[in-house]
N, C-alpha and C positions, 0 to 999 in steps of 0.2 A: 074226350077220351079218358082224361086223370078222375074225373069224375065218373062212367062208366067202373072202373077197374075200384075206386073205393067202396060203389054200392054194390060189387060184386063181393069184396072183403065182408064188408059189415055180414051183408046174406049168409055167407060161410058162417062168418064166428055165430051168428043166431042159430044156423040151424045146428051147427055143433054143440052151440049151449042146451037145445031141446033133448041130443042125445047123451051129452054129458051127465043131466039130470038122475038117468036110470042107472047111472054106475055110481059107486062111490068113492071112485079111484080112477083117475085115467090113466093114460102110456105116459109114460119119462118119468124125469127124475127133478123137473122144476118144481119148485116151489115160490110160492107165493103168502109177505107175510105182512106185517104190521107191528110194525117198535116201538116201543115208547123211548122218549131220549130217556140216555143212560143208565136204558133197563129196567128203569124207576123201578118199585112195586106201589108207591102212594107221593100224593103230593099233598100239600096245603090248599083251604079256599082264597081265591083269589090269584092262586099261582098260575102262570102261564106257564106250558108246556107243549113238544113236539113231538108227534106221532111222522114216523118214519115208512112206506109203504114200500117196498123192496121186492125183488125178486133174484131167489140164489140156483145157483149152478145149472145154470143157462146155457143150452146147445142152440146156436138156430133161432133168438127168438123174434119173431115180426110182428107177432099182432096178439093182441094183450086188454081183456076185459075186465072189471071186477063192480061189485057194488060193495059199501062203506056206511054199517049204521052203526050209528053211536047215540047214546042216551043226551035228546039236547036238554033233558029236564037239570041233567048235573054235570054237565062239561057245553062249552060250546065253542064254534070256531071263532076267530079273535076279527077284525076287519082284515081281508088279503090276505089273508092267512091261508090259502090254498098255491101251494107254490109246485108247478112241472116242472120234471125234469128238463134241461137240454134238450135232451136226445129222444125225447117222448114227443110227438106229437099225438094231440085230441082231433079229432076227421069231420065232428060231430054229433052228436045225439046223447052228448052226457046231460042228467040230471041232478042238480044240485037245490036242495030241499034244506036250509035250515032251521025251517020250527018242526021238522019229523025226525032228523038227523040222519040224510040220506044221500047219500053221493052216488052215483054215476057212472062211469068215465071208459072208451073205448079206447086203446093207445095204441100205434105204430111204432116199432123201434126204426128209427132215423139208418143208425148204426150195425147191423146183426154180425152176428160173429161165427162163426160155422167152429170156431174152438171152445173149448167149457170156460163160460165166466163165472167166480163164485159166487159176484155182488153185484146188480145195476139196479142203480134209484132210478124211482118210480114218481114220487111222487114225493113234497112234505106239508104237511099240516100242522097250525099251530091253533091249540086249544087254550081254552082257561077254564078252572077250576070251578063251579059256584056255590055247590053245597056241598055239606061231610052226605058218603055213602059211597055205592061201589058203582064204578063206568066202566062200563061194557063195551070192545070197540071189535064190532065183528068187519070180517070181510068173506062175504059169497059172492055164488056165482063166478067163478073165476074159470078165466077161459085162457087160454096162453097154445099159439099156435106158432110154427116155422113157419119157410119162406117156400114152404111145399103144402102150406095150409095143413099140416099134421099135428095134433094134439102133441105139447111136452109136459104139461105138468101132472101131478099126480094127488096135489090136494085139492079138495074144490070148496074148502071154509077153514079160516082161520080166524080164532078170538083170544084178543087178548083184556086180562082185566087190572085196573086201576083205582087204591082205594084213597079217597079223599079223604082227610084228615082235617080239625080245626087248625085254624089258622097261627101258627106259633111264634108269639114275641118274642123278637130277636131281644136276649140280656143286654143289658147296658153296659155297651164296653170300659170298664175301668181305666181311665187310663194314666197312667204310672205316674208316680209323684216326682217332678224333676229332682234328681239329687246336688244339691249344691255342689259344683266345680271344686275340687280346694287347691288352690294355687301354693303350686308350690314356692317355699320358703328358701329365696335366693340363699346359696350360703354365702355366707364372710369372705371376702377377700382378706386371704392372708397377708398381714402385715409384714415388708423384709425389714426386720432389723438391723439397722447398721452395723456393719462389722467393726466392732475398736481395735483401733492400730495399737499395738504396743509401742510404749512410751522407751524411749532409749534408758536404757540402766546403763548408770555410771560405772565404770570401770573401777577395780578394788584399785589402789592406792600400793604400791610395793612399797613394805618399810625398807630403807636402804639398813645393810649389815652395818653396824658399827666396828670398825676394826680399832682394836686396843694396840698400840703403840708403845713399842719400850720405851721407858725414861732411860735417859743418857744417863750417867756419872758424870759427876762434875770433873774438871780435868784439875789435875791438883799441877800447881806450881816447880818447875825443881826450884828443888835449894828449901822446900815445905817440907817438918815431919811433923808427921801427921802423930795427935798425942792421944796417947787411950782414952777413950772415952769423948774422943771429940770428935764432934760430927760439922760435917760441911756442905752448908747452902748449896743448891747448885746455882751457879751462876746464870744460868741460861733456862728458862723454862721456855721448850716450845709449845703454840699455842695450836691445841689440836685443830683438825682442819675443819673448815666450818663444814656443817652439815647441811644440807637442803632443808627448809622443813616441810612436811607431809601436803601444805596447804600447795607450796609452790609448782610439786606434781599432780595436784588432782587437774584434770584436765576440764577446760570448759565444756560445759552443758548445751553448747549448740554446736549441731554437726560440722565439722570442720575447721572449728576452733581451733589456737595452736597458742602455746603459752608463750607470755611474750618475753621473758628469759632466755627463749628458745631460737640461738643464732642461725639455725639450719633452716626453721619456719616447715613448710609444706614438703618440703622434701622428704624429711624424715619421714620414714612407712610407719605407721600407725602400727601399736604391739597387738595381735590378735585377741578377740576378747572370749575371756574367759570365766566362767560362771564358778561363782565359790572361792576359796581358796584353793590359791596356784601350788602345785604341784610340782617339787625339783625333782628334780633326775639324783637318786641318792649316789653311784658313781659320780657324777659330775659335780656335787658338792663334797664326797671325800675325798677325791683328787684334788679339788682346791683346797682342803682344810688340811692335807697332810702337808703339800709344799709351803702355806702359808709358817707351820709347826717348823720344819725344818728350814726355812729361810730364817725366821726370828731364832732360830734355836744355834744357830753357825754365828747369827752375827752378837747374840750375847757371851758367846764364847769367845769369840775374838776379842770383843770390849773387856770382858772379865781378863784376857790374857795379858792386856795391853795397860790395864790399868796393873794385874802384877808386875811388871815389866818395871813398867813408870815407880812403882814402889818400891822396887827393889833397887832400881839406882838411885833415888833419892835417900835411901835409905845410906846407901856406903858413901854417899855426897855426905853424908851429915857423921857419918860415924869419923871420917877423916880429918872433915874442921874442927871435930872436939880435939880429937886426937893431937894435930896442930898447934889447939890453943894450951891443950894442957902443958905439952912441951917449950911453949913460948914461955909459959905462964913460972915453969920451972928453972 
């Protein structure tokens, strides 16, 4: 029966081919073409290349003829190089010729589609290149019918051409001179510098005030008169008071030191230190410096009173033993 219904096909598509012939246009809007990959317009000798055989905007289509010459003098198919679609099946009575360069092929669409398809492959072939000149790659005869055996296409030849060119040495890719790394130059580790401690500075040394001291008068004797122009020894010289000397307050040079004169020892609170010369409070030194004035200044006046005192009764002590003796004496 499957075999009954495809010799019925084939019969259709021939005798539509016999009527095809006389028009040069038939009904619809398919077409039927032949591509070269990526549109080429030339290739190199020796290059391989593929020929795409297509059909666009497609209502309806079942059953699908065409013949395929190409110049085997300067392109030819490569081995296997004829590859169907999926969805194509051959029923058939294709002829495949490659010392004439002539292909064949009757197809069935597996798949038909009653909506517009723009693109179904058809078929691909893969060629190679052999000599420089122009390749011709026609397709006639082309038959394209629906699933109502009704003509859809509307061209019935399509050629497309391909010019071979000599074969071009690929340049010898240069390839770049390594550039030496340059490592980078660790920097320095900064050295910390010790911090120097300051050294303890000695404390200034307070010169002590030397306080001048009244001489007494000597105490004159009674029963003594004193004769002009005589002068008298003091009997008593006090001896000023000793003074510290400068060495005995400088303080030792290790921290916590304490001088060993020094009866109190550690307790004493250490005088705050002071950078330079020390600075009196000018109040606070003329308040000292005026009672100091007025205390020596009362008790030389008392002394001075006391030594006229003293001299004046020694005086009438002496005037009266003359006195005495004259009247003994007379």
């Amino acid at each position: 029966m499957k075999k009954t219904i495809i010799m019925l096909i084939i019969a259709s598509i021939v005798f539509l081919s016999y009527i095809g012939m006389k028009t040069a246009h038939a009904k619809g809007d398919t077409e039927i073409i032949a591509m070269v990959q990526n549109n080429a317009d030339y290739v190199s000798i020796n290059e391989t290349f593929k020929v795409y055989v297509k059909v666009l905007n497609a209502v309806d289509l079942f059953g699908l003829q065409l013949m395929l010459k190409y110049d085997a003098k300067t392109i030819q198919i490569v081995n296997n190089g004829i590859n169907i679609d999926k969805n194509m099946s051959v029923f058939g009575g294709q002829v495949v010729d490659f010392e004439n360069g002539t292909l064949i092929y009757p197809f069935i669409n597996k798949e038909p589609s009653k909506d517009r398809v723009d693109e179904i492959p058809v078929m691909e072939i893969t060629f190679r290149a052999l000599k420089k000149g122009s390749a011709e790659i026609r397709i006639s005869n082309i038959k394209a019918v629906n699933s109502e055996i009704k003509e859809i296409h509307y061209n019935t030849e399509y050629v497309t051409t391909l010019n071979i060119t000599d074969a071009q040495t690929p340049a010898p890719t240069i390839e770049p001179t390594p550039v030496p790394t340059v490592e980078p130059t660790p920097k320095p580790t900064p050295t910390v510098k010790p911090t120097m401690k300051p050294e303890p500075t000695a404390k200034p040394t307070p010169t002590p005030a030397m306080t001048a001291k009244p001489t007494q008068e000597p105490a004159k004797t009674p029963g003594e008169t004193e004769l002009p122009g005589e002068t008298r020894e003091p009997a008593v010289t006090e001896e000023p008071e000793k003074t510290r000397k400068p060495e005995d307050l400088i303080p030792s040079d290790e921290p916590g030191g304490t001088d060993p004169n020094d009866e109190t020892g550690d307790e004493t609170p250490e005088e705050p230190y002071h950078e330079g010369p020390v600075v009196k409070n000018p109040q606070e030194e003329g308040a000292a410096g005026e009672v100091n004035i007025w205390m020596y200044s009362t008790i030389a006046l008392l002394l001075i009173l006391v030594g006229i005192i003293l001299v004046y009764f020694l005086n009438n002590k002496g005037i009266k033993k003359r006195s005495e003796n004259k009247t003994h004496i007379s």
